[in-house]
C-alpha positions, 0 to 999 in steps of 0.5 A: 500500500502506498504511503501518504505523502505531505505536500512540502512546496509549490511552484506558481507560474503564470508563463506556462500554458494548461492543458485540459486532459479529458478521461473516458469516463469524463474527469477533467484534469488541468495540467501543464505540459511537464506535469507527469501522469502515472499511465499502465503501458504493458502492465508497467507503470511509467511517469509519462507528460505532455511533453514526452508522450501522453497519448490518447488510449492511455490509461491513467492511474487516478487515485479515488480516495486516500483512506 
């Protein structure tokens, strides 16, 4: 099981542009273009952004609750 993890710092930038990333199920999720995404390729789990290769048919880890 993963371990909870506390925020320590975040970055406000107002020169980047965001991107709406539309899942099949209909979440909306706002992201620039270097924010990583667990994606499942293979059975294997990758960090993928924007930038290196994110792609329609992707499957996304998305977390629904902490508890």
């Amino acid at each position: 099981m993963e371990k909870k993890r506390i925020v320590t710092g975040v970055s406000v930038t107002n020169s980047k542009p965001v991107y709406r990333v539309i899942t099949e199920s209909g979440k909306e999720l706002l992201s620039t273009s270097n924010h990583p995404f667990a994606v499942v390729r293979e059975d294997k789990v990758f960090w993928i952004t924007l930038d290196n290769g994110l792609k329609i048919g992707d499957n996304l880890l998305v977390v629904d609750s902490l508890t």
